[in-house]
C-alpha positions as CSV (number, residue, x, y, z in Angstrom):
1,X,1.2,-4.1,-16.5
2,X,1.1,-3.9,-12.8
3,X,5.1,-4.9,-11.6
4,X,4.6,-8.2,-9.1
5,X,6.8,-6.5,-6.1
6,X,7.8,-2.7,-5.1
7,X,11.1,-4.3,-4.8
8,X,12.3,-7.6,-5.8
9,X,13.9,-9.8,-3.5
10,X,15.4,-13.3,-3.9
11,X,16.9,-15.1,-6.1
12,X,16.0,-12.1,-9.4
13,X,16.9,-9.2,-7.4
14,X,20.1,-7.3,-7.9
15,X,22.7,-6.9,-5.5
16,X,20.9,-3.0,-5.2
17,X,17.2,-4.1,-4.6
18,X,18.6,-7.0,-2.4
19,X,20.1,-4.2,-0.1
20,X,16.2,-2.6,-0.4
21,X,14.5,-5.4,0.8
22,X,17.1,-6.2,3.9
23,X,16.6,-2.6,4.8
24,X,13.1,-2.8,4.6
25,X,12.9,-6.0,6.9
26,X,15.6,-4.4,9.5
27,X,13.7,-1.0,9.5
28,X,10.4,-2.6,10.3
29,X,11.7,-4.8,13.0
30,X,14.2,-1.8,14.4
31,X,13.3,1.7,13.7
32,X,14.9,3.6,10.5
33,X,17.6,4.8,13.5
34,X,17.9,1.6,14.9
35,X,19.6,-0.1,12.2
36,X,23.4,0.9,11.2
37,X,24.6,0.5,7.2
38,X,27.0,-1.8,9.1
39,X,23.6,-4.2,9.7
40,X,22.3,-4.0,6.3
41,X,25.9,-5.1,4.9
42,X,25.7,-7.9,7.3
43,X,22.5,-8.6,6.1
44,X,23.3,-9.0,2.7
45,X,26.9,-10.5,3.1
46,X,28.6,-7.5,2.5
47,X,30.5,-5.0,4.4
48,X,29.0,-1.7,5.1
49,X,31.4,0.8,3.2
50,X,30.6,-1.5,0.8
51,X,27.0,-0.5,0.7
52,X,28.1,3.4,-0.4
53,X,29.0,2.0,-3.8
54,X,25.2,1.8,-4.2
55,X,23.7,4.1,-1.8
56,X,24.7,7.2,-0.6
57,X,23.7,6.2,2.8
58,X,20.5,5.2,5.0
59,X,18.5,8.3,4.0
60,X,18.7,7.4,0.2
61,X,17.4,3.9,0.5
62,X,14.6,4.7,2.4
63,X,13.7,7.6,0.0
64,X,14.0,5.1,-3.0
65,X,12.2,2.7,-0.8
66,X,8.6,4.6,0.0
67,X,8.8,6.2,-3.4
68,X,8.8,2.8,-5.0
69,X,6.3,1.8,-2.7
70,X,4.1,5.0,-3.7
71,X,4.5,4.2,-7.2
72,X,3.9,0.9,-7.2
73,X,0.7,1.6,-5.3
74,X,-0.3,4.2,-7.8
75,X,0.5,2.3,-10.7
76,X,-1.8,-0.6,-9.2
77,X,-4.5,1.7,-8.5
78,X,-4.6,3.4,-11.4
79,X,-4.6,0.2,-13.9
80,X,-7.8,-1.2,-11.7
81,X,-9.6,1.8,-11.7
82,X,-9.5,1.9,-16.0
83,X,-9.5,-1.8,-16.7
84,X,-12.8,-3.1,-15.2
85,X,-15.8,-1.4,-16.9
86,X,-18.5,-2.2,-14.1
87,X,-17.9,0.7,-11.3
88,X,-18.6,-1.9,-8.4
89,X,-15.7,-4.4,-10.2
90,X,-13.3,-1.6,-10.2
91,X,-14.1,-0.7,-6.0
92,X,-13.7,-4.7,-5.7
93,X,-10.4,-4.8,-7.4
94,X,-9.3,-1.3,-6.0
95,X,-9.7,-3.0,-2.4
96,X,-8.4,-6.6,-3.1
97,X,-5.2,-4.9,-4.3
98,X,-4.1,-3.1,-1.5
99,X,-5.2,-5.7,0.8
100,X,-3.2,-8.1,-1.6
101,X,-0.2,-5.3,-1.2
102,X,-0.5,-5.4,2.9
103,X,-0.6,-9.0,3.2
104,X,2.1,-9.7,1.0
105,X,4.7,-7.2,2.0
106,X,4.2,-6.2,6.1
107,X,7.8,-4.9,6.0
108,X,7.3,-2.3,3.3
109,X,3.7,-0.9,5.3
110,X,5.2,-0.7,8.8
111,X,8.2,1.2,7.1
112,X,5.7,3.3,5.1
113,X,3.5,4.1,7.7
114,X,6.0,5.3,10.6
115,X,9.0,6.6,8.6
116,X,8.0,9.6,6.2
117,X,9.3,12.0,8.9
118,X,13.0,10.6,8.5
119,X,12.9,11.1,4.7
120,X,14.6,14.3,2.9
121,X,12.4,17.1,2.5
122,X,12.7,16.5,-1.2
123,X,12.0,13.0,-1.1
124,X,9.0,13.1,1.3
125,X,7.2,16.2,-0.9
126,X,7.6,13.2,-4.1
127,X,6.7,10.6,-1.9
128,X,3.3,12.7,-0.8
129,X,2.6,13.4,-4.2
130,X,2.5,10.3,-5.3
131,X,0.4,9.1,-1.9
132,X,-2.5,12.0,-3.1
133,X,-2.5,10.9,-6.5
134,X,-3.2,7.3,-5.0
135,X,-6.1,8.6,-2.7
136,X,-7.8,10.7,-6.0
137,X,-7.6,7.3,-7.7
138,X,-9.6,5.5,-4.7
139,X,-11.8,8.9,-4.5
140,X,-13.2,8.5,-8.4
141,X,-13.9,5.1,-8.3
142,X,-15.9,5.2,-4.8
143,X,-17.9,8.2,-6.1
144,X,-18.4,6.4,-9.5
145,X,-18.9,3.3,-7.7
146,X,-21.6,5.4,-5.0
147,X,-23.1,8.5,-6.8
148,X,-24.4,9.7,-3.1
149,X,-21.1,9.7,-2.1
150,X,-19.2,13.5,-2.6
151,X,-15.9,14.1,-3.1
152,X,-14.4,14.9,0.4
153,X,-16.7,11.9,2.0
154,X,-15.3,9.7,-0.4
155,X,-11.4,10.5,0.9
156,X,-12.1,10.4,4.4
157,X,-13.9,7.0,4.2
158,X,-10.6,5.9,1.9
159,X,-8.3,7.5,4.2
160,X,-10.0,5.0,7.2
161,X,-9.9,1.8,4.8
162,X,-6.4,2.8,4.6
163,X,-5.7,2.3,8.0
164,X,-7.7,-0.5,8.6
165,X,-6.1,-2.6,5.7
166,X,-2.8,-1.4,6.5
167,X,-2.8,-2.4,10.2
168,X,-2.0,-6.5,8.6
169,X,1.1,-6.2,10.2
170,X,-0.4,-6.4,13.6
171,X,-3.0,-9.1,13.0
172,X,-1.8,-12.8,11.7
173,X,-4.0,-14.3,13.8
174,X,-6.2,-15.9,11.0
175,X,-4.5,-17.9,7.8
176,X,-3.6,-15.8,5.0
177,X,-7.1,-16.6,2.8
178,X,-9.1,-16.0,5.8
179,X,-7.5,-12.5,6.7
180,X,-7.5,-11.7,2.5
181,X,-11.6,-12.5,2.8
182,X,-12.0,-10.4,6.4
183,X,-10.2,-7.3,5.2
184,X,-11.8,-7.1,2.2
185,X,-15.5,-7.4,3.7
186,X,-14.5,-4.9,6.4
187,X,-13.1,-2.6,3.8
188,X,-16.2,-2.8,1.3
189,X,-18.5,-2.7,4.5
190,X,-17.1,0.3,5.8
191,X,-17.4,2.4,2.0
192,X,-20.9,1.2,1.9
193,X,-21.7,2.7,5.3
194,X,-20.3,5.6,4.4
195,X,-22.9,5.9,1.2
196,X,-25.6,4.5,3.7
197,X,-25.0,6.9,6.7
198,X,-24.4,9.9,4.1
199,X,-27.1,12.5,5.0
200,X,-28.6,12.4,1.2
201,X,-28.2,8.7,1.1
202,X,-30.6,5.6,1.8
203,X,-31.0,2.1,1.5
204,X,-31.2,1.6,-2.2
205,X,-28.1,2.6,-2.4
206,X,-25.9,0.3,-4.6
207,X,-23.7,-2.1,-2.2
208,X,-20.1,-3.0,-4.1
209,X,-20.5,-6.2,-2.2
210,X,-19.4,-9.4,-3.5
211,X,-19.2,-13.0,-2.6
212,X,-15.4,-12.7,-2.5
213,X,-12.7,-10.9,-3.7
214,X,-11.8,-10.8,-7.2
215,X,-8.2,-12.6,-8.0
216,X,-5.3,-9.9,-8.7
217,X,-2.4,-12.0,-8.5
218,X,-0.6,-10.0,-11.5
């Protein structure tokens, strides 16, 4: 079973992952360098020697941070890709996941997307692992999903759906439902293109288009 968060926040989280998700909000607004552990005690009413009983310091939580993140997203993926028998299904529940993930946690993308530099070395090699396993997981279901489609076409075009969901942090100019239904059309256009405009490919084609996306709330 799918966890409902990366990290828990409110009134079930721990005093641990309620230090997480401060961090996560103060790094996303500020830059991992612009935010003190004297700011993510405030945060969380506590004092920031405090936060050494849990955390060895900034670098720690942001390693536990994206590697949850990683897993979570790899846990998803994986769990949609073998429960849904019909290979368009699984591309339509692959998407609507991660879009569901972007949507619902801005905080945890912006931090994923600008801060693997500032992670240990041995924390960001985990971290990328667990980010390739995740893409191999999106590049078997679009080639199972689109025949046409090889191997190294099929993680370039989920590298670019990558970006193009996980830029949600920069666009809240439609209502949540609307921007759920956009991204997810964009994202199952652009794979379909990418079997269309494939040199051995044509107009027949099978499209993983659907009506709208299928409901992951987990």
């Amino acid at each position: 079973m799918i966890r409902a968060s990366p990290i828990t926040d409110g009134a079930n989280a721990n005093r641990r992952e309620q230090i997480l998700a401060a961090a996560a909000e103060l790094f996303a607004s500020h830059g991992f360098h612009g935010v003190g552990i004297d700011d993510i005690g405030a945060a969380v009413g506590i004092s920031g020697p405090a936060l050494y009983r849990h955390f060895r310091g900034k670098d720690a939580m942001l390693g536990e941070m994206l590697t949850s993140i990683s897993q979570y997203l790899l846990d998803g993926g994986e769990q949609y890709a073998a429960t849904v028998g019909d290979p368009q299904k699984s591309l339509r529940a692959l998407v609507a996941f991660h879009v569901e993930f972007a949507l619902e946690h801005p905080a945890l993308i912006t931090v994923q997307e600008r801060n693997l530099a500032n992670l240990t070395d041995a924390d960001r090699k985990h971290v990328r692992a667990l980010q390739r396993r995740y893409v191999e997981v999106w590049v078997r279901v679009i080639t199972t999903a689109m025949p046409r489609v090889d191997e190294s076409r099929a993680r370039s075009a989920a590298h670019a759906v990558f970006g193009l969901i996980n830029s949600t942090p920069h666009n809240r100019y439609l209502a949540a439902n609307e921007l759920t239904t956009l991204l997810h059309d964009l994202a199952i256009g652009a794979l379909t293109a990418a079997a269309a405009s494939h040199p051995d490919g044509d107009e027949s084609e099978p499209s993983a288009r659907g009506d709208h996306p299928p409901n992951t709330t987990v």
